[in-house]
C-alpha positions as CSV (number, residue, x, y, z in Angstrom):
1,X,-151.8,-123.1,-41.4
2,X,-152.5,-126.0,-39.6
3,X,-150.1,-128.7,-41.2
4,X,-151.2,-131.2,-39.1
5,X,-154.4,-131.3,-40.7
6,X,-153.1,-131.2,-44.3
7,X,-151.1,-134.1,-43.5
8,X,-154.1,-136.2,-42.4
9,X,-156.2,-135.3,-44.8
10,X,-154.0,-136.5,-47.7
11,X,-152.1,-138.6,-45.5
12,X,-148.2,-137.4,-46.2
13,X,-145.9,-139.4,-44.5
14,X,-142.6,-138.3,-42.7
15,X,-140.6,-136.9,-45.1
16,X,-143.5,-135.1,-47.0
17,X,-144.7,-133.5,-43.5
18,X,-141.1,-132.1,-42.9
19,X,-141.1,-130.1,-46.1
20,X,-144.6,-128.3,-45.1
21,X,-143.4,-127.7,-41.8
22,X,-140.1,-125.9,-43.0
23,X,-142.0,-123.9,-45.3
24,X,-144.6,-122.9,-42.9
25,X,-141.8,-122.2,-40.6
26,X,-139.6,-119.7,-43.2
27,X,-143.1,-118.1,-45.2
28,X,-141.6,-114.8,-44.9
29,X,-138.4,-116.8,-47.4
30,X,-140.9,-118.7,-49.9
31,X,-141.4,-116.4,-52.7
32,X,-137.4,-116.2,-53.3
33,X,-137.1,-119.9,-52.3
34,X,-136.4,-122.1,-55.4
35,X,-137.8,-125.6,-55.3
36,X,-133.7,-126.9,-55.4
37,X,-133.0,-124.9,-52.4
38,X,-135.9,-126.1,-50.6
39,X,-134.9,-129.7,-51.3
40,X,-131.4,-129.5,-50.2
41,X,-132.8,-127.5,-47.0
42,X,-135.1,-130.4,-46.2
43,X,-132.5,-133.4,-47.2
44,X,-135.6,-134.4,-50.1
45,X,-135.4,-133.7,-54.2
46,X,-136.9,-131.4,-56.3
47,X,-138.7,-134.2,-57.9
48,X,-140.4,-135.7,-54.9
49,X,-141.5,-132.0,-53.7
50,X,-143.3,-132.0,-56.9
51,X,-144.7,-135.6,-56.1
52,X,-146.0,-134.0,-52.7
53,X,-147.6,-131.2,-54.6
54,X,-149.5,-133.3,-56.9
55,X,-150.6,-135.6,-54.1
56,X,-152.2,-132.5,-52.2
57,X,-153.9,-131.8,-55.8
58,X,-152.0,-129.2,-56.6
59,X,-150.3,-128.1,-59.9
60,X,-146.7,-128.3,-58.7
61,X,-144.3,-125.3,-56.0
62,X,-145.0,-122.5,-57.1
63,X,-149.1,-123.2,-56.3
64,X,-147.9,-124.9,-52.8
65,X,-145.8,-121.5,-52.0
66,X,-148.9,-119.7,-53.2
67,X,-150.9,-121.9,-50.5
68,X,-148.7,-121.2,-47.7
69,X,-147.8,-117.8,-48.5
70,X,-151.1,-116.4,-48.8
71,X,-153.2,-118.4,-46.8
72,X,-154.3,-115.9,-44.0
73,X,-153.9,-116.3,-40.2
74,X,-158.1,-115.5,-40.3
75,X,-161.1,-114.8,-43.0
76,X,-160.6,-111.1,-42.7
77,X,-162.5,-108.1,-44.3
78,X,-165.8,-110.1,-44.2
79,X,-168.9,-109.0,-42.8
80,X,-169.1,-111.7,-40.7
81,X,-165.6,-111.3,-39.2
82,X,-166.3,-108.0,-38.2
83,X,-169.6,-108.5,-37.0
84,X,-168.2,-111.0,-34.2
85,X,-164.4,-109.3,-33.9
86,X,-166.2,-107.1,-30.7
87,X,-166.9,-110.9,-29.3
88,X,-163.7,-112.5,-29.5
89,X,-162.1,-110.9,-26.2
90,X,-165.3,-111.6,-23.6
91,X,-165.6,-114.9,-25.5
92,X,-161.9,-116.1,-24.7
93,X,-162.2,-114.8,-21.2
94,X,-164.8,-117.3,-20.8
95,X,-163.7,-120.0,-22.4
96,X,-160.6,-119.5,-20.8
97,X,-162.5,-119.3,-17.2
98,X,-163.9,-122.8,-17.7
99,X,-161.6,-124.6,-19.6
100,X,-161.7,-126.9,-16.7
101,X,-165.3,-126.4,-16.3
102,X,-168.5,-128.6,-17.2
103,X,-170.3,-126.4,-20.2
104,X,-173.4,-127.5,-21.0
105,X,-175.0,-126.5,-24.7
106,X,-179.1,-125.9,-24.8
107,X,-180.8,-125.8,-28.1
108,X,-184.1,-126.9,-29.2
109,X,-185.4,-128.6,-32.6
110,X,-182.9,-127.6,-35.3
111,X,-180.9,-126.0,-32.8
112,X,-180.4,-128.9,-30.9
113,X,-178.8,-130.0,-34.1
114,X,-176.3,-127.2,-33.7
115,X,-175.5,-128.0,-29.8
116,X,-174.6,-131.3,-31.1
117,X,-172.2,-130.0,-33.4
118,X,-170.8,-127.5,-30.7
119,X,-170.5,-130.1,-28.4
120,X,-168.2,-132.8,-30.4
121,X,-166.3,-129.7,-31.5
122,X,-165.2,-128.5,-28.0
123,X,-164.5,-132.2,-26.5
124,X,-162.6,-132.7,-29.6
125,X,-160.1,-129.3,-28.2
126,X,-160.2,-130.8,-24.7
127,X,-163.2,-129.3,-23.0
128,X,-166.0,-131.2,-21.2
129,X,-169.1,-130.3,-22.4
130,X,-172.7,-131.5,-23.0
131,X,-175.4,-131.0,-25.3
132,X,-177.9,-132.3,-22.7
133,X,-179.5,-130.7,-20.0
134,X,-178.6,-131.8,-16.9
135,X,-180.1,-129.1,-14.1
136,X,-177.4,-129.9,-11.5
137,X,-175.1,-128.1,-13.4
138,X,-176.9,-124.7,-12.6
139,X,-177.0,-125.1,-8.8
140,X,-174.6,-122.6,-7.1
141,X,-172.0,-124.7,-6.1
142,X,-171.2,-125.6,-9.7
143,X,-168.9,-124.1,-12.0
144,X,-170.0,-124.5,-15.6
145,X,-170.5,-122.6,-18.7
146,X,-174.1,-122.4,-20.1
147,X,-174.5,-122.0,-23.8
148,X,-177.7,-121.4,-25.2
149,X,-178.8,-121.3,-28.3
150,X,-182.4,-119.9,-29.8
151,X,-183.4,-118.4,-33.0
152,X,-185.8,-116.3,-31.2
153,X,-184.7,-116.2,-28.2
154,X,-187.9,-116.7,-26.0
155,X,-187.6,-120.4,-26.5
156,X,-189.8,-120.9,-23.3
157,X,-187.7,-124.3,-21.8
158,X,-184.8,-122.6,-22.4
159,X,-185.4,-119.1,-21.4
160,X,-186.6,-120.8,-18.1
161,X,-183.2,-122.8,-17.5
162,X,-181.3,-119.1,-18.1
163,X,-182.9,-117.5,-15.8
164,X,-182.1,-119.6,-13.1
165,X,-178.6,-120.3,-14.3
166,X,-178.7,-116.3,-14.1
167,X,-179.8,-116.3,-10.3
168,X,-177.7,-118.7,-9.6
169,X,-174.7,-116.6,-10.9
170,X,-173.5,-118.7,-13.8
171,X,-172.2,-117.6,-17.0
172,X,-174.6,-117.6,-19.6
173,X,-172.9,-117.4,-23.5
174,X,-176.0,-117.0,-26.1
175,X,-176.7,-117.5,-29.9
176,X,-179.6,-116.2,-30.6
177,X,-181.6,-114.2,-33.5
178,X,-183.2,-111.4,-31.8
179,X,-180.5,-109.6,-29.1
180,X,-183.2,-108.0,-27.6
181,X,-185.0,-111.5,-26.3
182,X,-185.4,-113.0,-22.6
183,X,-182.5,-114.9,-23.4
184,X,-180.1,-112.2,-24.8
185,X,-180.9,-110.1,-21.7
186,X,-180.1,-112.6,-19.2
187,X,-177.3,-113.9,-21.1
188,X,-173.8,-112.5,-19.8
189,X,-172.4,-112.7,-23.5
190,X,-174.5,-112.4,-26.3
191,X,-173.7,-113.1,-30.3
192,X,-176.6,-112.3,-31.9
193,X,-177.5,-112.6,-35.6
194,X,-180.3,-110.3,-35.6
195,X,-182.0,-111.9,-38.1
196,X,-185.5,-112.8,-36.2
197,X,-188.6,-111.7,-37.5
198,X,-191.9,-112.3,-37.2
199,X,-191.8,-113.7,-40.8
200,X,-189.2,-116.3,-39.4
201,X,-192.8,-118.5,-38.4
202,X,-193.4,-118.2,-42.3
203,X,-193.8,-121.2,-44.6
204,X,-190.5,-121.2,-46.9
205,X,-188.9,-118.0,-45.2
206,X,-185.2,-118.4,-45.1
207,X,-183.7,-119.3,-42.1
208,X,-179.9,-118.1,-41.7
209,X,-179.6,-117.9,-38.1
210,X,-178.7,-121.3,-38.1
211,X,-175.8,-121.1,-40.9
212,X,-175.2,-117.9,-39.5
213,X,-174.6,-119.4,-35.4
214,X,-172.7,-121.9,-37.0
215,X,-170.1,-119.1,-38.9
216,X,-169.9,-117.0,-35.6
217,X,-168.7,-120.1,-33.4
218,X,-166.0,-121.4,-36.3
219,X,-164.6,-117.8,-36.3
220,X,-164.4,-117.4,-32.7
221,X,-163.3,-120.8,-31.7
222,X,-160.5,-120.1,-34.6
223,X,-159.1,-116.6,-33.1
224,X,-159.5,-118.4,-29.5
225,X,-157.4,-121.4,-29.9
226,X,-154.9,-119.4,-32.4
227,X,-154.0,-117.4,-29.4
């Protein structure tokens, strides 16, 4: 659990993050831990626990213990979760490869939408990326990480650019919808969706490789930085 978060998001103060950090510290204690003990632990009252409690909208310790206790690590025994678990060791290696590299994130229309969101995401954790394309980045002498990301994955402007990232012996991470596309095979990681048809061009046709892309990146980019 990441208290740091919690705190932010309903702003505890001092005293009120040292009790979440003590309980996220001793989970394996909580269920036997009374709220008294817990106070005198963390120099607070049992009264102003509770106060915490109701200020994180909660209905008073024994929800928060609930919280803590049984909020897992990951989303497990989802469909989702398994379907990328196979991706979660090539995709640290490379992340981890060019953590000090430039990676650059290609979408087009609505998946330039989803670049965008990739691209605040990993400056936010420290990386230096881009959701522009900038072609000096795929010259030889240039270590970067190309992301691409394409429903169908014959994008034309985007197969193009990973091609010659491919020649040019960069690594190539793709999202795409169909892992048998230009893309996907000169891709050196590939998470597809498989959810590209030809009735994806169809008026009103549901589109859930973009929800979908979106899923697969939280879950990876949540085992790879809970390493």
């Amino acid at each position: 659990m990441n208290i740091q978060t919690i705190c932010e998001k309903y702003q505890l103060n001092k005293d009120e993050e040292k009790i979440l950090l003590y309980m996220n510290d001793h989970r394996s204690e909580l269920k036997n831990l009374r709220i008294r003990e817990l106070a005198k632990r963390t120099f607070t009252s049992s009264s102003f626990i509770v106060k915490t409690c109701k200020k994180m909208g909660l209905s008073g310790y024994s929800e928060l213990v609930f919280l803590i206790t049984d909020t897992p690590k990951f989303p497990n025994n989802t469909e989702n979760d398994l379907k990328v678990r196979s991706c979660v060791k090539p995709f640290s290696n490379l992340m981890d490869k060019h953590k000090d590299s430039m990676i650059m994130i290609l979408g087009s229309g609505f998946s330039q939408n989803i670049a965008n969101y990739m691209s605040e995401y990993l400056n936010l954790y420290g990386f230096r990326c881009t959701a522009n394309s900038h072609l000096e980045l795929l010259r030889k002498n240039k270590d970067a990480l190309i992301i691409v990301i394409s429903n169908s994955g014959e994008t034309k402007r985007l197969a193009e650019l990973c091609i010659h990232a491919k020649q040019n012996n960069r690594d190539i991470l793709s999202f795409v919808g169909d892992r048998n596309s230009t893309i996907a095979k000169n891709s050196s990681l590939v998470i597809s969706s498989d959810t590209f048809t030809p009735s994806s061009f169809d008026s009103h046709y549901p589109q859930l490789f973009f929800g979908l892309t979106l899923i697969y990146f939280e879950l990876l980019m949540s085992y790879f930085l809970s390493k």
